[in-house]
VOGU-3710 file (C-alpha; in Angstrom, 3 decimals, decimal comma):
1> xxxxxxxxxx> -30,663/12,531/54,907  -27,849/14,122/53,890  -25,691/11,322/52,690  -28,895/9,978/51,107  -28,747/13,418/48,972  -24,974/13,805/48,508  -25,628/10,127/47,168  -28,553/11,113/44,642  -25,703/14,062/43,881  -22,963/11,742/43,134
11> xxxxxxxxxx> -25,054/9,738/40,883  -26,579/12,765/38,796  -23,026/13,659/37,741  -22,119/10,149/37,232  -24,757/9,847/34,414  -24,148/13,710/32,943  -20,493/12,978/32,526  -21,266/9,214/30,916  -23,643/11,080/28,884  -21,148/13,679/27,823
21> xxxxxxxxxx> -18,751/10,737/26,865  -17,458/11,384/23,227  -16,994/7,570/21,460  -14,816/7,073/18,556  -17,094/6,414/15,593  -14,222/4,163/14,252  -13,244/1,945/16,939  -14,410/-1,121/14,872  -12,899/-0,646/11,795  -9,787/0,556/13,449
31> xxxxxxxxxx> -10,209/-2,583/15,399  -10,112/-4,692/12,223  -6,866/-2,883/10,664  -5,076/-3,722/13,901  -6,211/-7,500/13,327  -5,272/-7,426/9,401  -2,041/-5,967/10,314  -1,124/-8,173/13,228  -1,763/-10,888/10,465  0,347/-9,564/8,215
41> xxxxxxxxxx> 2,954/-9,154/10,655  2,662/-12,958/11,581  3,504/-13,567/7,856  6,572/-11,497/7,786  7,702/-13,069/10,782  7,454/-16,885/9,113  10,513/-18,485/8,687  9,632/-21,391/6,308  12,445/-22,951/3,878  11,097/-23,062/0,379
51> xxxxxxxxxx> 9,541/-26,547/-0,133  11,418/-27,213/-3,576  11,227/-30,835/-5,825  13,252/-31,583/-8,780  12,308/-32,768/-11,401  11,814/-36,267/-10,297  9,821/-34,982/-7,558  13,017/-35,511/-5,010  12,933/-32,648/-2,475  16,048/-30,461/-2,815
61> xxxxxxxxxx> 17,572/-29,640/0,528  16,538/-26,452/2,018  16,691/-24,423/5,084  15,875/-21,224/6,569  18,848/-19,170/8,085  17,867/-15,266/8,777  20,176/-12,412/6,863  20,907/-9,793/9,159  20,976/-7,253/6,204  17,101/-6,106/5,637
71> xxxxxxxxxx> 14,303/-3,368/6,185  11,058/-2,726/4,790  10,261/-2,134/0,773  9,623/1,794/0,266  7,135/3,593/-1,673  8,879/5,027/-4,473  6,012/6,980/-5,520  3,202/9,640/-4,899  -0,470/9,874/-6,558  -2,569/12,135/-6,358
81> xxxxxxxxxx> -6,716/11,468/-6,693  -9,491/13,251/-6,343  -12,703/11,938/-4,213  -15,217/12,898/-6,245  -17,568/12,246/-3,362  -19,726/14,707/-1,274  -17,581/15,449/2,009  -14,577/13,782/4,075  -16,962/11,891/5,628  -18,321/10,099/2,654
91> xxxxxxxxxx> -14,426/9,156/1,591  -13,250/7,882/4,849  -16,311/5,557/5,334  -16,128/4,165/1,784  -12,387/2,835/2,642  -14,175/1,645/6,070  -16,076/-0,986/4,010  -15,031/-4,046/2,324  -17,697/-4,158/-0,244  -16,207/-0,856/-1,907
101> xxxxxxxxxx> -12,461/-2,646/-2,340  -10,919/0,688/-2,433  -8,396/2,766/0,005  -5,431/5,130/0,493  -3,036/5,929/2,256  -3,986/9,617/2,819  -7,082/11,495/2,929  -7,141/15,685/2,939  -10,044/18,016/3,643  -10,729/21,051/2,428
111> xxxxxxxxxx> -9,984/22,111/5,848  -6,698/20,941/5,586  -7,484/18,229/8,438  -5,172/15,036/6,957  -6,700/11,399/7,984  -3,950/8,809/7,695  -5,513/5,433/7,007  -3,129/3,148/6,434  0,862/2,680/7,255  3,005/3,849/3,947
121> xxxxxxxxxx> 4,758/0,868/4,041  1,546/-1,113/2,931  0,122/-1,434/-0,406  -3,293/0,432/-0,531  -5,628/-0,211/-3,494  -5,905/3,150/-5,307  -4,426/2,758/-8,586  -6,366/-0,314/-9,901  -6,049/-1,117/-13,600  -2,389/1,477/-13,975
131> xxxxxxxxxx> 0,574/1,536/-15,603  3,411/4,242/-15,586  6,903/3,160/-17,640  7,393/-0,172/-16,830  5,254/-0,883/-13,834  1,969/-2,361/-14,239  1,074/-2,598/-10,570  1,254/1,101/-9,120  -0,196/-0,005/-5,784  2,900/-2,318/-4,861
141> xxxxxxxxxx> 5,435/0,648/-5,109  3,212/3,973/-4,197  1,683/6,307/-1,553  -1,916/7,133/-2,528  -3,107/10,732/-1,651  -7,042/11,752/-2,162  -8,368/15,053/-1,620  -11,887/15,836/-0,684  -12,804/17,586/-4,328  -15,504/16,547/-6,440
151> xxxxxxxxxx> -13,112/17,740/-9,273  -15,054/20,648/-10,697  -14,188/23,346/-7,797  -10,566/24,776/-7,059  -8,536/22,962/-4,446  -9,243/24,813/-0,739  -5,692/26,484/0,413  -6,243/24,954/3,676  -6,173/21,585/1,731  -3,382/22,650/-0,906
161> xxxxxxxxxx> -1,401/23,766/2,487  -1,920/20,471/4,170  -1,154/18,284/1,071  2,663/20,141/0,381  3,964/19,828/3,812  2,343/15,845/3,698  4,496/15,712/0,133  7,859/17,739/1,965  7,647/14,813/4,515  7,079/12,050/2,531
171> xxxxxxxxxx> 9,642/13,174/-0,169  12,037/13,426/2,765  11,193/10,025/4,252  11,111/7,953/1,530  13,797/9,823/-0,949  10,939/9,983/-3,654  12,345/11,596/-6,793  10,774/14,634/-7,717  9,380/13,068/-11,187  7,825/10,293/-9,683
181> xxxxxxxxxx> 5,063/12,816/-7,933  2,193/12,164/-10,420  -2,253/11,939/-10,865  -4,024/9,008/-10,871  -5,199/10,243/-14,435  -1,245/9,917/-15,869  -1,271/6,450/-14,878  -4,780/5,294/-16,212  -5,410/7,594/-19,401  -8,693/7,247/-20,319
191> xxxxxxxxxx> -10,279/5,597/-17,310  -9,483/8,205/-15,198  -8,919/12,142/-15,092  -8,250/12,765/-11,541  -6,552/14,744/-10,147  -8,122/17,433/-12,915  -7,399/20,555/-14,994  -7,499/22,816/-11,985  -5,061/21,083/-9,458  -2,088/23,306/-9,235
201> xxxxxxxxxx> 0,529/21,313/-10,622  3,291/24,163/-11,019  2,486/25,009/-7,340  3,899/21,472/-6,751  6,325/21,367/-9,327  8,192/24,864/-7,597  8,760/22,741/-4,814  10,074/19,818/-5,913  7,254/17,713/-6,341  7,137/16,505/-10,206
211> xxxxxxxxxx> 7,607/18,278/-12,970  6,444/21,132/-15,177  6,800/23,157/-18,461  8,959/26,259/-17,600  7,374/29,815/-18,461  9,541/30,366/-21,391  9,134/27,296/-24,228  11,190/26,589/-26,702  9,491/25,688/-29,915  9,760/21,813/-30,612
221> xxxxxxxxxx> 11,933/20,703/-33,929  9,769/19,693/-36,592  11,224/15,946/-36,165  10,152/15,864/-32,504  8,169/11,961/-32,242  5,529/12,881/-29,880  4,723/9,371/-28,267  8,217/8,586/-27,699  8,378/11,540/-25,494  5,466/10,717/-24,088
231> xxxxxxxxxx> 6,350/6,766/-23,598  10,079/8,224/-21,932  8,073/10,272/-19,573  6,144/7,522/-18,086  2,824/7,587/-19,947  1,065/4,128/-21,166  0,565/4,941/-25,077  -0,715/1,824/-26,064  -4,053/3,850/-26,197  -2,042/7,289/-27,931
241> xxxxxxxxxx> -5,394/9,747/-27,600  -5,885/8,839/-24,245  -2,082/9,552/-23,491  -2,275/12,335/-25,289  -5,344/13,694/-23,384  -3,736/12,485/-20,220  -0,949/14,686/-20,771  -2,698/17,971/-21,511  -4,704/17,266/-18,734  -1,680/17,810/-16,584
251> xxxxxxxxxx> 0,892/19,773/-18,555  -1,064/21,911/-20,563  -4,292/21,494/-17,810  -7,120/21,791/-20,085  -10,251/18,961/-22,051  -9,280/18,271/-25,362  -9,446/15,804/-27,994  -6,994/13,859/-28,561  -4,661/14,562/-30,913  -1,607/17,498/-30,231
261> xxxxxxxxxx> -1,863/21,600/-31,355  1,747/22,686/-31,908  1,420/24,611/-28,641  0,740/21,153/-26,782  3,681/19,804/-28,817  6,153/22,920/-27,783  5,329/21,948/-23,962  5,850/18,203/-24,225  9,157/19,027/-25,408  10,217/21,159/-22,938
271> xxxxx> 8,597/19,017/-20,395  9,970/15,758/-21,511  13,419/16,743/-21,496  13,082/17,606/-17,624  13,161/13,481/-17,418
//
């Protein structure tokens, strides 16, 4: 009788603590990067000769011999998004699913909890359709950062807190410059304004991450050429109002139309000499 109950015992807490049992909500999808990157791995590790013809279709000797002098392409950049979506939550499962084709590398809460969903040294798609300077493909050489804000509320400090010691680290591992710390809305004026008017900018830019216009500006000379400041500081001006709305939007940090008052003038030259 009593092993019969010490039994019936045994089994009752069995089946509480399974029922207590806390699963990860992401096992699958963390199961598929694992595949996807395993995959990608199998690609680095291919040692193929290039299969080259001439021009009479004669194969031109090749071979594969391994250099012992390599390591992995860095990101040479940081951008900075909004979410514009209801909660962490909502973020993190629209880079779960394929059907949405977008991702980051970085997502921060207004809590200040950071979810790291992808390795930095892979190319996340959170730029799309960008172009800063000379680059036309943002994703292949950057780190992409959203933060849970639906971009018409001031960033949490929590979040703010979180996001400069992510930047300190990554700045640190990756020997980012400071000017190459930039929005998503400087590299696609007019498609997109993120991360807003109210992200604190100069909070970054007194700690080394980008620049900003200092306190005191000097007037700009009345032969100062606008979009060639703006083209030398990184900005696409094939479109030159939505550069030029781009810009305020992070230097000056206000809407506007666009076309330049002599106070947005005085800070792009102050700013653009910084570069």
């Amino acid at each position: 009788m009593k092993n019969r109950l010490f039994l019936l015992l045994l089994a009752a807490i069995t089946i509480t603590a399974c029922s207590k049992k806390v699963t990860n909500p992401h096992t699958k999808t963390n199961s598929v990067y694992t595949t996807q990157a395993d995959s990608l791995g199998k690609i680095l590790l291919t040692e193929n000769p290039a299969t080259l013809t001439d021009s009479l279709n004669q194969p031109i000797p090749s071979e594969f011999i391994g250099t012992v002098n390599f390591n992995l392409r860095k990101p040479n950049y940081v951008i900075i998004h909004y979410t514009a979506q209801d909660s962490l939550a909502q973020t993190v499962r629209a880079f779960t699913l394929v059907k949405t084709q977008v991702s980051a590398h970085y997502v921060i809460g207004k809590d200040g909890k950071v979810i790291h969903m992808l390795n930095d040294y892979m190319r996340a798609w959170h730029a799309g359709v960008s172009k800063w300077g000379s680059i036309s493909d943002m994703n292949s050489c950057s780190i992409g950062i959203e933060l849970d804000n639906k971009g018409n509320e001031p960033f949490a400090p929590a979040q703010m807190n979180s996001l400069l010691i992510l930047l300190a680290k990554l700045k640190k591992d990756y020997n980012i410059p400071t000017a190459n710390f930039i929005g998503h809305g400087d590299i696609a004026p007019g498609r997109k304004p993120d991360p807003g008017i109210l992200f604190p900018w100069e909070t970054l830019a007194k700690k080394g991450f980008g620049y900003y216009s200092d306190i005191i500006i000097v007037p700009a000379p009345l032969n100062f050429d606008s979009a060639t400041a703006l083209r030398l500081i990184g900005y696409d001006t094939g479109n030159l109002p939505a550069a030029i709305g781009a810009f305020k939007r992070h230097f000056v940090q206000r809407e506007g139309s666009g076309t330049m008052t002599q106070f947005d003038l005085d800070v792009l030259f102050n700013v653009y000499k910084k570069y």
